[in-house]
Structure formats: C-alpha cells, structure tokens
N, C-alpha and C positions, 0 to 999 in steps of 0.2 A: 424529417430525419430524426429517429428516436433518441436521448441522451440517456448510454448507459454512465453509472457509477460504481467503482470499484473502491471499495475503504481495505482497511490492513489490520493491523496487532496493534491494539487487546482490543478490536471494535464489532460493531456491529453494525448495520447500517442504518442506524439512528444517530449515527455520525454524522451524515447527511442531514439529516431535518432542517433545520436554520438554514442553509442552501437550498434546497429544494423549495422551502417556503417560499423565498425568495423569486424562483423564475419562474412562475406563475405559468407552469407547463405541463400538459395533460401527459406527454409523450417522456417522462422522461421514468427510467430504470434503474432499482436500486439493487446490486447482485451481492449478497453474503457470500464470501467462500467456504467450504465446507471448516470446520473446527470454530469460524469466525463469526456465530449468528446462524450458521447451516449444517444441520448434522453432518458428520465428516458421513462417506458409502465404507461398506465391507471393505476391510487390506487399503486403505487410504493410509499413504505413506508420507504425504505431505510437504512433497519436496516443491521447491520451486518448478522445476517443470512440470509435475503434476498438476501445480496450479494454473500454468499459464493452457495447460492441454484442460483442463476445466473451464478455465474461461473462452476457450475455443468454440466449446460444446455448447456453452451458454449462447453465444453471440449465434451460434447458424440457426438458431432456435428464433433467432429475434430476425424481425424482416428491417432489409440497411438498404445502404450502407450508414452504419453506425458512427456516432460522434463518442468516444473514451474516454471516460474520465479516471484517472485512478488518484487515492489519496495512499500516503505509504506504502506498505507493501500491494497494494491493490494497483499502484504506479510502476509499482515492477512489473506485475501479471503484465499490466497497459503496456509496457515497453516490447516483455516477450512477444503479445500476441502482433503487435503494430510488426515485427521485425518476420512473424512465424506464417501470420496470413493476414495482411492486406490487405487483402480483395474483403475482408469482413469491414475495414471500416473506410467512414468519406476521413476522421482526423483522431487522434489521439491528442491525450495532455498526462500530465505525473509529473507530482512536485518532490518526486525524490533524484532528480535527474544527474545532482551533484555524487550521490553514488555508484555511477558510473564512471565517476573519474580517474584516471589512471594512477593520481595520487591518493583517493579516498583510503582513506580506515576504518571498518565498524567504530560503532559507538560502544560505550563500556556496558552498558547490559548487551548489547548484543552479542562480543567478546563473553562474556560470563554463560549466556545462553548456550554459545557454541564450546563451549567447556563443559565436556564430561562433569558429573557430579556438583559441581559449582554451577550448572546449569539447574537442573533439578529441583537445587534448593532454592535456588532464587525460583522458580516458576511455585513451586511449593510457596512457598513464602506470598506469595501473589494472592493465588487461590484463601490463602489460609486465611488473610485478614479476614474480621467482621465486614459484612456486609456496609459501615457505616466508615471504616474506616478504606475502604475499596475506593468510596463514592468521595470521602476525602482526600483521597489521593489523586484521582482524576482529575477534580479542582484543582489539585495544585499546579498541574499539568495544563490548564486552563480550559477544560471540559469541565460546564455544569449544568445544572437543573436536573429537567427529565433525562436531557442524554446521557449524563454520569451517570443519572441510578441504572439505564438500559444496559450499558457497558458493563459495572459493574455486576450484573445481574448474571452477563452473558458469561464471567470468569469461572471457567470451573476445570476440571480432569480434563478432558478433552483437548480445549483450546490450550491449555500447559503444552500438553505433548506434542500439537502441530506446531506452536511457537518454537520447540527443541528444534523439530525436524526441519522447519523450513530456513530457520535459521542457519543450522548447521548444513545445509544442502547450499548454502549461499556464499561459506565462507570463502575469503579471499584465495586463489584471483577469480573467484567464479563471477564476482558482480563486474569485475574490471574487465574479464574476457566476454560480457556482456556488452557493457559499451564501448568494445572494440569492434563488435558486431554490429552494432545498433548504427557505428560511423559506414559501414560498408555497405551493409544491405540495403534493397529499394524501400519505403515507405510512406506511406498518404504521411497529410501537414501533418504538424505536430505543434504540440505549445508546453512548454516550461512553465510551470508556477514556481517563484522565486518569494518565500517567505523568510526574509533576511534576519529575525530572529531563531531559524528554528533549526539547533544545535546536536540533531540527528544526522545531517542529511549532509552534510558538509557544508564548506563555505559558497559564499554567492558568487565568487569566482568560478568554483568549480562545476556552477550548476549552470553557469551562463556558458562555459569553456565547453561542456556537454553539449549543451542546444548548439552550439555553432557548430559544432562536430557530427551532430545530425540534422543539420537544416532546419532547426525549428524555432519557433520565435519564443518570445519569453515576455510575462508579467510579471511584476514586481511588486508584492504585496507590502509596504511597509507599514512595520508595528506588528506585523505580526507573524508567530511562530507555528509552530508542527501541527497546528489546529488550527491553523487559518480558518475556517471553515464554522 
C-alpha cells in the first residue's frame, strides 16, 4: 500500500526528508501542491477546494488504496479528500485536527493573511527578506539544515499569493463547517498527530475533542511543535 505525503505553508516537500529517511520505504510519495514547491496551472485560484479537488486528481493517478499523510495545510487537503472520496484511501492522518474545532480561532498571521492589504504586506515582507535571513527565520521555527535553505528557496511571488488565497478561502466558519462534516460523513481510519507544543493548530484538547468526533485515533508527540517532523 503506497504512503502519500501532503506538507502545507511556506513548504516544500523537503519537509519530509528526516521522515522519509526514517521508514526505510521504497513505496512512499511525496505530493507538492501547486504554489507550494509545484508550479501553480493557468487561472489557479488556490482555494481550499481547489486544493483538495487537486489532491483528488493526484491520488486516482496513484494505484491504492492509499495511506494519507498530511502535514498543515496538506492535513486540511487529507481531511477534505478522506470526507470527498474515500474509496481513494485504505487510512488518513493530519495534525491540524484541532482546527476543526467548533471553538478554534486562526492564528495571528493567518488573521493578518486573511486581511486585505495587511495581508500583502506581511507576504511581501516574507518574500523580501535575504535569502540568509529567510533560512534564519525557519530555524527559529525549528526547521534547519538543508531543509531550511529548500524552503527558503522555495519563497517567492507565487507562493505569496496562494498563501492570500487559500487562506482567505478558509476563513471562519469555513474550517469549523468543515469539521462539522468531517463528524457526519463515512470515512476510512484515521489518525490524529497530537504535537502538544505546536501553537497554530489549537490546543490538545481540541485536536483530541476533533478525533473523537470523527472516529479516529490519536498520537501524541511530546516535545514537540508544528514541525514535528
């Protein structure tokens, strides 16, 4: 059974590496979405549905039933497709599950993102640093080495304005009428990564309240935040 992997914002899928290293697996796949490590196609509007109807496309392509991994927003796409088609995968996992919760709140860039003109200039401001100051920044985040410089690398025009779009295609209650779907609809297992440092995604109340709302189990990474990985 093949192991896809879906990463998010500001990555590429040299996010992956240090994992992948790890499970010493010939079968597994690593999917960039477009703006994110993948040229965006012509009139890519970069909404959240547009992604997860991309990752759709991706997966009939692959011979399954398919195992999911999503890391951030690439756990959203995981969520849509687990809830959109099914019959694509044998299990799903995504460790943003706490943003599904009926109480979540964006986090403050992403608030800023989904603001008009104070969006802009923060993405602006992203792009802009030196390339050495990019790669410093990710470290502080706790991405380093080779995979910081990849990422950084990857920041430019493009991935700015899919970050606006999809952001703003997400804003509240669109993530929360999400996992009100996500409790109703059929779907193959699922698993919850629970990384109790990591101060995007909500609290671990609400990422464990999530999985029991959709059947799914959950691990517990302690020590470690939004980069588990």
């Amino acid at each position: 059974m093949p192991a896809v992997f879906v990463h998010g914002n500001p990555e590429t899928s040299a996010v992956w590496r240090p994992l992948v290293a790890e499970l010493h697996r010939t079968d597994v796949v690593c999917l960039s979405p477009p703006g994110f490590g993948a040229p965006t196609p012509s009139g890519w509007a970069a909404t959240r549905a547009e992604y997860v109807d991309w990752l759709v496309g991706e997966l009939e392509a692959i011979d399954g039933p398919i195992d999911l991994v999503g890391h951030d927003w690439g756990g959203g796409h995981v969520v849509g497709v687990a809830m959109s088609r099914p019959d694509l995968l044998r299990s799903w996992c995504t460790d943003i599950a706490g943003v599904f919760h009926p109480d979540y709140v964006w986090h403050d860039a992403a608030q800023a993102w989904q603001t008009p003109d104070v969006g802009e200039q923060a993405v602006a401001g992203m792009i802009g640093m030196p390339r050495a100051d990019r790669i410093a920044f990710l470290a502080g985040v706790g991405i380093t080495g080779d995979v910081a410089e990849s990422l950084a690398d990857a920041m430019d025009a493009e991935m700015a304005r899919c970050i606006l779009a999809l952001y703003r295609s997400a804003a509240q209650p669109a993530v929360r009428l999400l996992g009100d779907a996500v409790e109703a609809a059929p779907h193959p297992p699922g698993l919850v990564v629970i990384a109790p440092d990591d101060h995007y995604v909500g609290s671990v109340d609400m990422a464990a309240d999530t999985a029991r709302r959709a059947g799914a189990s959950t691990v517990t990474l302690d020590g470690c935040g939004h980069w588990w990985m």
